[in-house]
N, CA and C atoms as an extended XYZ file, in Angstrom:
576
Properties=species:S:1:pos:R:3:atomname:S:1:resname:S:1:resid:I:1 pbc="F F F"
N         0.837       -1.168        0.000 N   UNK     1
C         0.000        0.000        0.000 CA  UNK     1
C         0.888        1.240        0.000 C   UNK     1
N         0.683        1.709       -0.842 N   UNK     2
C         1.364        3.368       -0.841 CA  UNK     2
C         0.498        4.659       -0.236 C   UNK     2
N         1.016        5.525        0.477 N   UNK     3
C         0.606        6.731        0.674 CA  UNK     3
C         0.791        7.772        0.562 C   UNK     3
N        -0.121        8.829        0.149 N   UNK     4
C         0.501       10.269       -0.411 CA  UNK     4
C         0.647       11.144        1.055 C   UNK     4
N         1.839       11.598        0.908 N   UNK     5
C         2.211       12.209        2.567 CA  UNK     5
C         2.683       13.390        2.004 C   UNK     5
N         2.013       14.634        2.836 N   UNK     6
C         1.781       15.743        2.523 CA  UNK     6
C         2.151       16.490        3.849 C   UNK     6
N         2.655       17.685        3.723 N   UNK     7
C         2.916       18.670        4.873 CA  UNK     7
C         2.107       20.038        5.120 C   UNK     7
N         1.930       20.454        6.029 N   UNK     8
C         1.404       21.773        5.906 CA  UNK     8
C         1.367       22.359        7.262 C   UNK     8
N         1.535       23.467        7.081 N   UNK     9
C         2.158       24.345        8.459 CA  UNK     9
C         0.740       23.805        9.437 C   UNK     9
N         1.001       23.986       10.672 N   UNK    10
C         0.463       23.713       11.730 CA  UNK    10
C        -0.270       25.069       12.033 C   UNK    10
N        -2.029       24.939       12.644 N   UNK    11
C        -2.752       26.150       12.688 CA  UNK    11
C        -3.350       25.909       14.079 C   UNK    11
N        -3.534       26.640       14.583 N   UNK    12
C        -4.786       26.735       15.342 CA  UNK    12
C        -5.690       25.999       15.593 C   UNK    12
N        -6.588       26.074       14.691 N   UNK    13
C        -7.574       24.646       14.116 CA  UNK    13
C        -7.236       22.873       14.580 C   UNK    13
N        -6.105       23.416       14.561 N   UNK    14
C        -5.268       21.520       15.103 CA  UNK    14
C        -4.911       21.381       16.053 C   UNK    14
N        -5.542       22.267       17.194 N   UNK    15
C        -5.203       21.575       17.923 CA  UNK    15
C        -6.018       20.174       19.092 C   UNK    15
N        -7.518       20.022       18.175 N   UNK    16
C        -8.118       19.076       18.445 CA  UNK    16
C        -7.373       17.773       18.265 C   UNK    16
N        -7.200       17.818       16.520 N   UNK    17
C        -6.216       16.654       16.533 CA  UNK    17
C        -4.830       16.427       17.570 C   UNK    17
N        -4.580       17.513       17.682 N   UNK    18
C        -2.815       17.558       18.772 CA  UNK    18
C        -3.147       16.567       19.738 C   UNK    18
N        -4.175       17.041       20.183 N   UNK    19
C        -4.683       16.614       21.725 CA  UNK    19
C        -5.638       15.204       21.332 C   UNK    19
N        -5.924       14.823       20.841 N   UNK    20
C        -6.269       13.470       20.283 CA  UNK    20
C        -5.389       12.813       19.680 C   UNK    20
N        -3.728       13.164       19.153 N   UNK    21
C        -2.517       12.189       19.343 CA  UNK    21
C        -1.988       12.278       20.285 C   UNK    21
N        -1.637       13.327       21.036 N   UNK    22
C        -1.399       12.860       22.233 CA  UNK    22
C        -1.768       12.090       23.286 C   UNK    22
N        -2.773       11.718       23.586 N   UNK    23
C        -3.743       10.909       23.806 CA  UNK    23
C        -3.609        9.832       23.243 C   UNK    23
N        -3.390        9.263       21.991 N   UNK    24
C        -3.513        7.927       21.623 CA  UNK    24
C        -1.619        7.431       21.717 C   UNK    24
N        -1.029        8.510       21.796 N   UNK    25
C         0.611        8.006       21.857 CA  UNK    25
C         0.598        7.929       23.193 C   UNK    25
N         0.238        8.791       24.544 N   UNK    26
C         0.924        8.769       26.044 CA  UNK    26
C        -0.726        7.771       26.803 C   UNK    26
N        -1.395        7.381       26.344 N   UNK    27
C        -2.459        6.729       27.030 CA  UNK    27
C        -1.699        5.340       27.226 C   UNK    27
N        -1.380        4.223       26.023 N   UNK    28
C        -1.089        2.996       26.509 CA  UNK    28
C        -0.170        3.055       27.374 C   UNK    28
N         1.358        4.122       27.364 N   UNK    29
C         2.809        4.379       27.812 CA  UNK    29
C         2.156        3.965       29.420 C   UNK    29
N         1.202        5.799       29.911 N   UNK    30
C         0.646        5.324       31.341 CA  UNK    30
C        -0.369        4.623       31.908 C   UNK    30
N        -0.975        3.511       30.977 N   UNK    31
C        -2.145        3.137       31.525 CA  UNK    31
C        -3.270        3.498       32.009 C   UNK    31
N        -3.142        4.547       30.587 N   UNK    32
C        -4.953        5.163       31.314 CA  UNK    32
C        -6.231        4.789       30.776 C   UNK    32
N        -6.039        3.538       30.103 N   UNK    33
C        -7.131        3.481       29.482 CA  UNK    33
C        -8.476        2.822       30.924 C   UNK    33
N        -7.890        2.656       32.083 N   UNK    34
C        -8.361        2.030       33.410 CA  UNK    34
C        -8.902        3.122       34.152 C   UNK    34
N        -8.015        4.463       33.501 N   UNK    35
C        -8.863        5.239       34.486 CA  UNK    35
C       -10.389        5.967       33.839 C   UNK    35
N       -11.455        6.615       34.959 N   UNK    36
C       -12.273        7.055       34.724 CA  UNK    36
C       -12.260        8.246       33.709 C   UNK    36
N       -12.988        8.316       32.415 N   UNK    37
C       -12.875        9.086       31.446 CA  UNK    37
C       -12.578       10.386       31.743 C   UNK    37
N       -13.665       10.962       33.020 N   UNK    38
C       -13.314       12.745       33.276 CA  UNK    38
C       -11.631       12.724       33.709 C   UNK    38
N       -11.306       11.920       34.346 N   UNK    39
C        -9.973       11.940       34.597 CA  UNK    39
C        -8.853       12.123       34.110 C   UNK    39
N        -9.106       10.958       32.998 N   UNK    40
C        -8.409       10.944       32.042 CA  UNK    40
C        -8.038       11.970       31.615 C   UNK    40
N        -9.481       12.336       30.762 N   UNK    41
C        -9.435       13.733       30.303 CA  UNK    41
C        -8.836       14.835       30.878 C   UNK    41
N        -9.081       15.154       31.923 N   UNK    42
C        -8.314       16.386       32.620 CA  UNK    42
C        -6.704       15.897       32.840 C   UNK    42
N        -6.324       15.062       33.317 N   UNK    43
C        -5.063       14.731       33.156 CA  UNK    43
C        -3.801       14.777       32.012 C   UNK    43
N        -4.624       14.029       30.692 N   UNK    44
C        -4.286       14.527       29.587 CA  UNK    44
C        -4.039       16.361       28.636 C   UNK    44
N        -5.225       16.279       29.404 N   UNK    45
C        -4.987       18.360       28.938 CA  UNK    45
C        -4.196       18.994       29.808 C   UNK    45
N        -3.784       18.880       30.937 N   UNK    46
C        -3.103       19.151       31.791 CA  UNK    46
C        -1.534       18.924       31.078 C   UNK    46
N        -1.349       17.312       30.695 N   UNK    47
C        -0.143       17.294       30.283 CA  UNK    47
C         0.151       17.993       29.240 C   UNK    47
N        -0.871       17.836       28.021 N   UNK    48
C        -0.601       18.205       26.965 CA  UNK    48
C        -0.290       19.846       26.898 C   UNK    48
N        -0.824       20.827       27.837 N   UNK    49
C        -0.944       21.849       27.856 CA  UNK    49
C         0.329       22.181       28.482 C   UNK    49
N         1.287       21.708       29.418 N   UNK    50
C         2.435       21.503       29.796 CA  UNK    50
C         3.554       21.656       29.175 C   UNK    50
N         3.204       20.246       28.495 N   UNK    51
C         4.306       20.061       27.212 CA  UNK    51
C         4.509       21.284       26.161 C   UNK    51
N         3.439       21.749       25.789 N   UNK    52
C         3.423       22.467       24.884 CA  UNK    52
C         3.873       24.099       25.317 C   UNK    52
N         3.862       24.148       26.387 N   UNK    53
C         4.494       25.344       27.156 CA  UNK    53
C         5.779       25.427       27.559 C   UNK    53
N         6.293       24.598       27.859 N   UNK    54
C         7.480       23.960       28.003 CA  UNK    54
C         8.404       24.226       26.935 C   UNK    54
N         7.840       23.171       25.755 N   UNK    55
C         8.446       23.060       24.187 CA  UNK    55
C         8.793       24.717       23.536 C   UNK    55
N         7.681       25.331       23.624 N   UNK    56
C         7.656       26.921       23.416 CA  UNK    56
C         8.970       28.005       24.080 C   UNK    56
N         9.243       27.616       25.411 N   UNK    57
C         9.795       28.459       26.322 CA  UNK    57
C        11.919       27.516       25.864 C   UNK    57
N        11.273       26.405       25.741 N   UNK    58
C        12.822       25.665       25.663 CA  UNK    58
C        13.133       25.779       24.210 C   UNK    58
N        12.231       25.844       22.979 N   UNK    59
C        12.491       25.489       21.809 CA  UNK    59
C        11.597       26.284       21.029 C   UNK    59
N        12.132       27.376       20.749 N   UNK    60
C        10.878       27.986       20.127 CA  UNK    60
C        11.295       27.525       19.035 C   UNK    60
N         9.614       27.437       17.794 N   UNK    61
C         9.670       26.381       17.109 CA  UNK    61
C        10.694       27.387       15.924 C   UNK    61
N        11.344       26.109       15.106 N   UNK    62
C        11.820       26.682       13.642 CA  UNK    62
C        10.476       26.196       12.514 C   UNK    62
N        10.103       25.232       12.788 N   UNK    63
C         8.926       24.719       12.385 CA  UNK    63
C         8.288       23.389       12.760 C   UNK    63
N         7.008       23.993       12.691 N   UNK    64
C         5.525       23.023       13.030 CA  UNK    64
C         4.702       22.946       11.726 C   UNK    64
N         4.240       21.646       11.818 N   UNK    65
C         3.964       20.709       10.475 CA  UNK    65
C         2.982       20.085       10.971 C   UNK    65
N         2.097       19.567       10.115 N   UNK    66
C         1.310       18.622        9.941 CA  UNK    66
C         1.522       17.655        9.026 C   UNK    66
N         1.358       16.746        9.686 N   UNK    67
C         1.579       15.420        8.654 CA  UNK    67
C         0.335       15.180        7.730 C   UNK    67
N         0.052       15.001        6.792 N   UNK    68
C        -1.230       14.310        6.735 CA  UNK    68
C        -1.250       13.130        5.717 C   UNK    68
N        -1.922       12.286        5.809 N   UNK    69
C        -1.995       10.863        4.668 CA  UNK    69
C        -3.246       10.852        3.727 C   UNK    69
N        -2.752       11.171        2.842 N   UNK    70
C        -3.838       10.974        1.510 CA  UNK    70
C        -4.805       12.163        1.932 C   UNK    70
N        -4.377       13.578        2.337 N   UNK    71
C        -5.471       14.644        3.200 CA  UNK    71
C        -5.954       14.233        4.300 C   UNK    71
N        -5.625       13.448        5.140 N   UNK    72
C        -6.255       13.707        6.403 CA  UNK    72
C        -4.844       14.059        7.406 C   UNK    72
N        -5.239       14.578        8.752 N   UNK    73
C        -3.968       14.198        9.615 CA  UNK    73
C        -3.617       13.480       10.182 C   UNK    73
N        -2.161       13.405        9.993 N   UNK    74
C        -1.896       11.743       10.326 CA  UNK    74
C        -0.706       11.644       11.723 C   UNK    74
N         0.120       13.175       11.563 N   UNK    75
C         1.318       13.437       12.168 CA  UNK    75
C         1.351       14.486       12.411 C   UNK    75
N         2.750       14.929       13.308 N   UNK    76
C         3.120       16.232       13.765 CA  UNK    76
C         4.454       16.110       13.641 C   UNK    76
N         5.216       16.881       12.939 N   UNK    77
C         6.587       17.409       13.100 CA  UNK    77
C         6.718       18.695       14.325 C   UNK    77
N         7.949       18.919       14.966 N   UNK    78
C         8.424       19.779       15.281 CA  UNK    78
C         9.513       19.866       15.428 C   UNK    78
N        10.289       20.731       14.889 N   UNK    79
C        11.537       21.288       14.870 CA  UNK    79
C        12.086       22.743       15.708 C   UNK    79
N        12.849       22.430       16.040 N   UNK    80
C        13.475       23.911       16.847 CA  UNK    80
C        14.484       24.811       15.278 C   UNK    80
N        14.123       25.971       16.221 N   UNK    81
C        15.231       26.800       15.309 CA  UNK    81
C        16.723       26.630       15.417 C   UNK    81
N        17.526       26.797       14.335 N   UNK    82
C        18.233       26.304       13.954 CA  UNK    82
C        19.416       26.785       15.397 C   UNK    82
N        20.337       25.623       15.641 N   UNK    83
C        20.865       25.998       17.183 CA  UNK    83
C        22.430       26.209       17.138 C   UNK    83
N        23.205       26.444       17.469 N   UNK    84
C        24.613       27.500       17.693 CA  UNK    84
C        25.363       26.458       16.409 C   UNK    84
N        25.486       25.636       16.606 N   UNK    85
C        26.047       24.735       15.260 CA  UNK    85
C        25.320       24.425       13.911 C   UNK    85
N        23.933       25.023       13.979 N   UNK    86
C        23.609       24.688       12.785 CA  UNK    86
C        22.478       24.076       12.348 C   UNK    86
N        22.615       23.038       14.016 N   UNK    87
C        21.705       21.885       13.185 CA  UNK    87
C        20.431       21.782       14.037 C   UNK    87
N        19.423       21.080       13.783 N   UNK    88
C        17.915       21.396       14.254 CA  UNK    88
C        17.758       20.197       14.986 C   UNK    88
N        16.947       20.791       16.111 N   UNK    89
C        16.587       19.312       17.215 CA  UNK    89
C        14.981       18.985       16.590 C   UNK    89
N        15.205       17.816       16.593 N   UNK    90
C        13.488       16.875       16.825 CA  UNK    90
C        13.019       17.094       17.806 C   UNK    90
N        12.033       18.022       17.843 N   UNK    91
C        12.167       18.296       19.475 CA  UNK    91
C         9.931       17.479       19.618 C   UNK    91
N         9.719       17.034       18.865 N   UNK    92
C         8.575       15.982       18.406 CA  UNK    92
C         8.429       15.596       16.859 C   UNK    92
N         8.016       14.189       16.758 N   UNK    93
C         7.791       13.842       16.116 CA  UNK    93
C         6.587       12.751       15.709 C   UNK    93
N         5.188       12.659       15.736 N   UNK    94
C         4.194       11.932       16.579 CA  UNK    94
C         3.357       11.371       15.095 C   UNK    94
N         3.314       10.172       15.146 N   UNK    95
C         2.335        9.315       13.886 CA  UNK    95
C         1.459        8.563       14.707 C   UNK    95
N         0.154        9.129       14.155 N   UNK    96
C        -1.017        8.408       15.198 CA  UNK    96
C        -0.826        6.801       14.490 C   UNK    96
N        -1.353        6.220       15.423 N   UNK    97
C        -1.023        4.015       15.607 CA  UNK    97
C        -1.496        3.971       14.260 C   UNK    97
N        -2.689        4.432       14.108 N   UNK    98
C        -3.152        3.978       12.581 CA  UNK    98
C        -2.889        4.231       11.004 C   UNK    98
N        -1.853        5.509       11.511 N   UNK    99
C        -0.932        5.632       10.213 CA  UNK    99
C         0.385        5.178       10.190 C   UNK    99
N         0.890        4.891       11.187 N   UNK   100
C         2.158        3.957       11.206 CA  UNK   100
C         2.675        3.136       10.432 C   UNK   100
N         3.750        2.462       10.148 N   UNK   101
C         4.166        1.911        9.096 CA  UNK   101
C         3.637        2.160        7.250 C   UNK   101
N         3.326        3.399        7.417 N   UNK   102
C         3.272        3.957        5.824 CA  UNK   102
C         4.689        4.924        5.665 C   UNK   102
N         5.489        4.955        5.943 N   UNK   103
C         6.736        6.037        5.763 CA  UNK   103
C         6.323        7.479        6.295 C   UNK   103
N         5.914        7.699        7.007 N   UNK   104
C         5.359        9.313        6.935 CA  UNK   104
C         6.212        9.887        7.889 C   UNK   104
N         7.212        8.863        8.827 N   UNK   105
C         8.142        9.669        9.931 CA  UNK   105
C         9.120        9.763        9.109 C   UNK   105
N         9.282        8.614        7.908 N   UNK   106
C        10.819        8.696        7.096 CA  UNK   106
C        10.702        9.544        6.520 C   UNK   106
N         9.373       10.036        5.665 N   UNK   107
C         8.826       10.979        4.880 CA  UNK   107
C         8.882       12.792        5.674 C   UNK   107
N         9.491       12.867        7.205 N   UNK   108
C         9.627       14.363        7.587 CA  UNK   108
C        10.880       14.234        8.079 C   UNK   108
N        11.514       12.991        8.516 N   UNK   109
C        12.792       13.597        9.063 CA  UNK   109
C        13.784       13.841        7.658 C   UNK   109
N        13.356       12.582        6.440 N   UNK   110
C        14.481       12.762        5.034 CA  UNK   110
C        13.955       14.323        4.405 C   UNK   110
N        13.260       15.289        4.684 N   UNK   111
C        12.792       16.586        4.115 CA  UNK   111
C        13.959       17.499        4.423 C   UNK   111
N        14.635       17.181        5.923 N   UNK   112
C        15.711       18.521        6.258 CA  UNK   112
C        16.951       17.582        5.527 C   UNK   112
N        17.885       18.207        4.922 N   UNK   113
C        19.366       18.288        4.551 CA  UNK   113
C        20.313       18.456        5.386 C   UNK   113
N        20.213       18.739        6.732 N   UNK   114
C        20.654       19.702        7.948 CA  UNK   114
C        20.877       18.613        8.741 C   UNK   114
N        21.913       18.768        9.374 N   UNK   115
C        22.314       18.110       11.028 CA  UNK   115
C        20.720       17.874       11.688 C   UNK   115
N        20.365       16.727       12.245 N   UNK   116
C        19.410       17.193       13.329 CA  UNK   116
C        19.738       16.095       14.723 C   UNK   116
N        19.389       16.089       15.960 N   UNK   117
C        19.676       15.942       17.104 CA  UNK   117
C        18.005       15.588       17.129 C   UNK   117
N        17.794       14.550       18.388 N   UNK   118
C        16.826       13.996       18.901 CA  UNK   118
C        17.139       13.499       20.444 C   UNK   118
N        15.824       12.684       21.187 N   UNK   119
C        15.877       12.048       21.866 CA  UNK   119
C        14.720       10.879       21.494 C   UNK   119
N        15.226        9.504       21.898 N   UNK   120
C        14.005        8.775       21.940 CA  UNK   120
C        14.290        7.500       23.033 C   UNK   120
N        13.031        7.280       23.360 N   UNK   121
C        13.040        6.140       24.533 CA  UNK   121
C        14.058        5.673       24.385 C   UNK   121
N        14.598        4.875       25.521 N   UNK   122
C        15.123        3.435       25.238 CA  UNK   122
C        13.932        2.166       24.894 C   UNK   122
N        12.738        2.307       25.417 N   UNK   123
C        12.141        1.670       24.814 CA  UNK   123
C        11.009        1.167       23.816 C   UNK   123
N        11.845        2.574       22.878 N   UNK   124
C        11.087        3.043       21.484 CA  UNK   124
C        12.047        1.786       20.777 C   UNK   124
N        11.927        0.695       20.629 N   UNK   125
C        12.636        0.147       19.405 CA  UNK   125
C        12.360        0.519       18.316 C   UNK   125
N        10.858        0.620       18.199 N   UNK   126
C        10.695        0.589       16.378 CA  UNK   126
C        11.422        1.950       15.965 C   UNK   126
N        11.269        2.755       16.638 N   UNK   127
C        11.859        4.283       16.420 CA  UNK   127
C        13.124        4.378       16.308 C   UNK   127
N        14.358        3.251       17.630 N   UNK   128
C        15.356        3.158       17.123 CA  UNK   128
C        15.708        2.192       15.905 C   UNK   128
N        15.185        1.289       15.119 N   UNK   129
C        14.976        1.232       14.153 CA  UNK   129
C        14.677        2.284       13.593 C   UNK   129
N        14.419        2.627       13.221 N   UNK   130
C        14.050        4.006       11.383 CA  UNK   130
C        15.349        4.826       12.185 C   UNK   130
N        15.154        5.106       13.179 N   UNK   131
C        16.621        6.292       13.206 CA  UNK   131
C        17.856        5.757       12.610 C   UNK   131
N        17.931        4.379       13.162 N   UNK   132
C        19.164        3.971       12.874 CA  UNK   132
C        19.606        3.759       11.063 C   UNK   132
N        18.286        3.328       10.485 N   UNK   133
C        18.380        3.387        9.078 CA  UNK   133
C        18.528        4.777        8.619 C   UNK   133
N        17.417        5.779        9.185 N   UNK   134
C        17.870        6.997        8.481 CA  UNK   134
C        19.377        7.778        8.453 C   UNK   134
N        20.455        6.977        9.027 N   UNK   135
C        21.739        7.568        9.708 CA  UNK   135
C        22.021        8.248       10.934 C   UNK   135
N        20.845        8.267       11.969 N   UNK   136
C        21.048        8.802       13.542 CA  UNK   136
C        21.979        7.687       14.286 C   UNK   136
N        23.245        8.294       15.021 N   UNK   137
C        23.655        7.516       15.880 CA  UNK   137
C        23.600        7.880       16.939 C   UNK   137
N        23.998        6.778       18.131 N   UNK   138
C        23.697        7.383       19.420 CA  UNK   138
C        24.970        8.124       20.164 C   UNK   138
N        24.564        9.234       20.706 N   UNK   139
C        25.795       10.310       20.820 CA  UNK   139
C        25.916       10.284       22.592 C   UNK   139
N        24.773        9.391       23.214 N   UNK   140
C        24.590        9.857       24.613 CA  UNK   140
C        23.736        8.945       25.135 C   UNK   140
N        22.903        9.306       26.198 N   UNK   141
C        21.968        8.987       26.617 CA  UNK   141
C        22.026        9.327       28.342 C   UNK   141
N        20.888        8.766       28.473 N   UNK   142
C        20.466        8.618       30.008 CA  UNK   142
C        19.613        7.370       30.383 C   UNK   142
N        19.344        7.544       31.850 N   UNK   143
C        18.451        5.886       32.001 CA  UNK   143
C        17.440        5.801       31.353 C   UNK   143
N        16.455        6.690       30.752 N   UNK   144
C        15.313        6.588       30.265 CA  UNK   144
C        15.605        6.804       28.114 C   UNK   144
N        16.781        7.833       27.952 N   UNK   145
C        16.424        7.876       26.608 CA  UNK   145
C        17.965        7.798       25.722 C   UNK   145
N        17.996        7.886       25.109 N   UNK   146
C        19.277        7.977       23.647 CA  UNK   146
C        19.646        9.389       23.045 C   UNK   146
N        19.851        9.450       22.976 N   UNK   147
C        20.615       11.355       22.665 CA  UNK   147
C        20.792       10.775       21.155 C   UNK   147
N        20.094       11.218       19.993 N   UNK   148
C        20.899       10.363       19.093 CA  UNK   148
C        20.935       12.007       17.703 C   UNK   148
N        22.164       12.038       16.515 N   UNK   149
C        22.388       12.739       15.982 CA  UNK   149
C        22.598       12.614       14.478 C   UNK   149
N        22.317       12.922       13.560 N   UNK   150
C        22.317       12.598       12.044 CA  UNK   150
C        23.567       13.379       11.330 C   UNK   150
N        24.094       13.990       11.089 N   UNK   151
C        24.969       14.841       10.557 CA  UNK   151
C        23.849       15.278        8.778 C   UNK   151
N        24.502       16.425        8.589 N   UNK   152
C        23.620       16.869        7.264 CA  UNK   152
C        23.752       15.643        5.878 C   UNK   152
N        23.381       16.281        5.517 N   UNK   153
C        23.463       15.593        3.885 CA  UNK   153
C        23.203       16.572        3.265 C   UNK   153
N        23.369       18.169        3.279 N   UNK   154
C        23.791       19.402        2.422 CA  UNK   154
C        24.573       19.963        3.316 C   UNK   154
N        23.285       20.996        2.661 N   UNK   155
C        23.337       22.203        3.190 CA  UNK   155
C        23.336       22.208        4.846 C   UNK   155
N        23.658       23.551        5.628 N   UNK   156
C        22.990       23.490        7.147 CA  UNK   156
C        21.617       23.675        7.087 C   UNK   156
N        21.336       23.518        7.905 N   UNK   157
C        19.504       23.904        8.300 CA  UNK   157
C        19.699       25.286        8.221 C   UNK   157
N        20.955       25.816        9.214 N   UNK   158
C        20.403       27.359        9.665 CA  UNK   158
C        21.532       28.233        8.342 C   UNK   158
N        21.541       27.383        7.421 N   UNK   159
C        22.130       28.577        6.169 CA  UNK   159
C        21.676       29.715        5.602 C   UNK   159
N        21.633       30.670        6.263 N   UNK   160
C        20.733       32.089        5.629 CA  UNK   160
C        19.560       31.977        6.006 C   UNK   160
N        18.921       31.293        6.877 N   UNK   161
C        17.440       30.795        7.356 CA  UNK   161
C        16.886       32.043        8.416 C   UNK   161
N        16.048       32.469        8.787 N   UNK   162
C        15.528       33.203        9.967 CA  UNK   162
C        14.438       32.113       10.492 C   UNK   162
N        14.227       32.556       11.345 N   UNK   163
C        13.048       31.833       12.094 CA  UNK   163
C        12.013       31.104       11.552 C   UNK   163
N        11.469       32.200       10.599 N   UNK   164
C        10.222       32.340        9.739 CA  UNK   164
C        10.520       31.268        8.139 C   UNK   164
N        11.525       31.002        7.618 N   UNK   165
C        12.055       30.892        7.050 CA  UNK   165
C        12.449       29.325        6.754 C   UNK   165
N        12.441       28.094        5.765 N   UNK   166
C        13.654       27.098        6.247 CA  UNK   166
C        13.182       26.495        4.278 C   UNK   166
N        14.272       26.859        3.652 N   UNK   167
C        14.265       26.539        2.149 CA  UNK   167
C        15.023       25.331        2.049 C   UNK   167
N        15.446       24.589        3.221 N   UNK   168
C        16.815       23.476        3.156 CA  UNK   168
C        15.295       22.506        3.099 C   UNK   168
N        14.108       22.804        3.224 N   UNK   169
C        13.195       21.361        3.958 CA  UNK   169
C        12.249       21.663        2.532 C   UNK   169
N        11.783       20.469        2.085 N   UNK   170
C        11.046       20.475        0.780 CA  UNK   170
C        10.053       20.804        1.022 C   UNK   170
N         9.558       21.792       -0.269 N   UNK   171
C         8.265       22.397        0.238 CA  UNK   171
C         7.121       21.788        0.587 C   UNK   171
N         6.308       22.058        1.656 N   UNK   172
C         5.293       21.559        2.242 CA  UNK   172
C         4.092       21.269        1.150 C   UNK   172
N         4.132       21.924       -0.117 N   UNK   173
C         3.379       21.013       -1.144 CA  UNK   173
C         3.725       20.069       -1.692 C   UNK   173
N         5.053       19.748       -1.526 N   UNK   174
C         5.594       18.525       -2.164 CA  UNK   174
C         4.720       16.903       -1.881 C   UNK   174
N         4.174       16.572       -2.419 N   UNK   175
C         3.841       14.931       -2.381 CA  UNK   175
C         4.977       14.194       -2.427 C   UNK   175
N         4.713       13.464       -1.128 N   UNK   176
C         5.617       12.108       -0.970 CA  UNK   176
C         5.446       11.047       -1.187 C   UNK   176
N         5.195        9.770       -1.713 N   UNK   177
C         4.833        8.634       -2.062 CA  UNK   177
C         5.723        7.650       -1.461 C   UNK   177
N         5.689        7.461       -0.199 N   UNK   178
C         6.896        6.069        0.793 CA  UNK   178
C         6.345        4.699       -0.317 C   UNK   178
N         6.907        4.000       -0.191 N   UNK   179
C         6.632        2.555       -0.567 CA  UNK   179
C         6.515        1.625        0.688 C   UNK   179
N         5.508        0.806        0.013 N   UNK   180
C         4.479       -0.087        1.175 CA  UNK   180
C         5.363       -0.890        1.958 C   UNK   180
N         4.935       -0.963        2.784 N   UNK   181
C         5.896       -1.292        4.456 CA  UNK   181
C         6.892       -0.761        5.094 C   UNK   181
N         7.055        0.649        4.557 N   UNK   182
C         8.185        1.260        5.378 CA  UNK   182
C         7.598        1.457        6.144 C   UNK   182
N         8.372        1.513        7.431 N   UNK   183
C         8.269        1.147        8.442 CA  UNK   183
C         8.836        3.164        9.470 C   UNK   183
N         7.585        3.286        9.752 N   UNK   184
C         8.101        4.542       10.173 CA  UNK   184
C         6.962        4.941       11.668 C   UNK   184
N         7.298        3.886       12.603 N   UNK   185
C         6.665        4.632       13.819 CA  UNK   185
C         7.507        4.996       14.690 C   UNK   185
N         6.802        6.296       15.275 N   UNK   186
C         7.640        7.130       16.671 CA  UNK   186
C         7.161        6.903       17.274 C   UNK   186
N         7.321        7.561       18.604 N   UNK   187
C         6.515        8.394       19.268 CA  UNK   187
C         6.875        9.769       19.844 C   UNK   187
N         5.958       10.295       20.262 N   UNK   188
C         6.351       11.717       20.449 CA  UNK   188
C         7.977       11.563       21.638 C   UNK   188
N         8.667       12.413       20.979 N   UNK   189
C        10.382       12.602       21.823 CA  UNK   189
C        10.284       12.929       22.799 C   UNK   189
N         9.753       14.171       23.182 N   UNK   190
C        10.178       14.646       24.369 CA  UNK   190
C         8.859       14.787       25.495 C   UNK   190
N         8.267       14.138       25.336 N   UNK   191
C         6.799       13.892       26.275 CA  UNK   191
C         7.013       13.077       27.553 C   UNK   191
N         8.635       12.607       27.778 N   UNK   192
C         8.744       11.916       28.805 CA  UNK   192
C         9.221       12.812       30.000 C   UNK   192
């Protein structure tokens, strides 16, 4: 099965979906599918509203993306602006369960040309899988995650770039077409 994987800046409007992948990526991690729904719920917006304040104050974005598969949404990129060397952190990267294994994580991290830096579980295998194919090695870690780093394949990210700005990453109209069974699930990086 092939899929057309498409980008487009991140709005307002999304953040129903945000908060409905977040939710389907950090629910199995803590076991909430046991707890009582209002709970849930408030717990989840709580985090999610966290994270996203957090991410803002530590990483203001270089860019936010939407993934989407065949027009719907499927993913979230986020990238930080470009950092003292150049190169851009993954600072999220999130494919809801049911678009998984169509290429759509290989399909945003192969878009930058640029150095980029991540973190992911230690017990993200499938994720360290695709990193490890896409050329991320591990530069670090801690008890919970992997510090892992790509080196460019051009240009830098932050070559003549401003904030607003990033011509190194293919344009967000570009159609992507992965081939069937690549294998591309995350989960969101830095939500731990």
């Amino acid at each position: 099965m092939t899929t057309t994987v498409t980008f487009r800046a991140q709005e307002d409007a999304d953040t129903g979906f945000l908060r409905r992948l977040f939710a389907a990526v950090l629910e199995p991690v803590l076991g909430l599918q046991a707890w009582p729904e209002r709970e849930r719920e408030l717990l989840l917006r709580m985090q999610y509203d966290a994270r996203e304040r957090d991410w803002r104050e530590r990483y203001p974005p270089g860019l936010l993306e939407i993934i989407e598969a065949g027009g719907a949404p499927a993913g979230r990129i986020r990238l930080s602006r470009p950092l003292a060397d150049g190169s851009r952190r993954v600072v999220d990267l999130a494919i809801a369960p049911e678009y998984r294994c169509r290429g759509l994580a290989t399909a945003a991290l192969t878009r930058c040309e640029g150095a980029l830096s991540l973190t992911v579980a230690r017990t993200n295998l499938s994720a360290q899988r695709l990193y490890a194919r896409l050329g991320f090695t591990v530069q670090g870690g801690d008890d919970l995650d992997f510090f892992l780093y790509r080196p460019g394949t051009g240009r830098s990210c932050a070559a003549g770039l401003d904030a607003a700005q990033d011509d190194v990453l293919v344009p967000a109209s570009r159609k992507v077409t992965p081939s069937a069974g690549e294998a591309s699930s995350a989960a969101p990086l830095a939500a731990r």
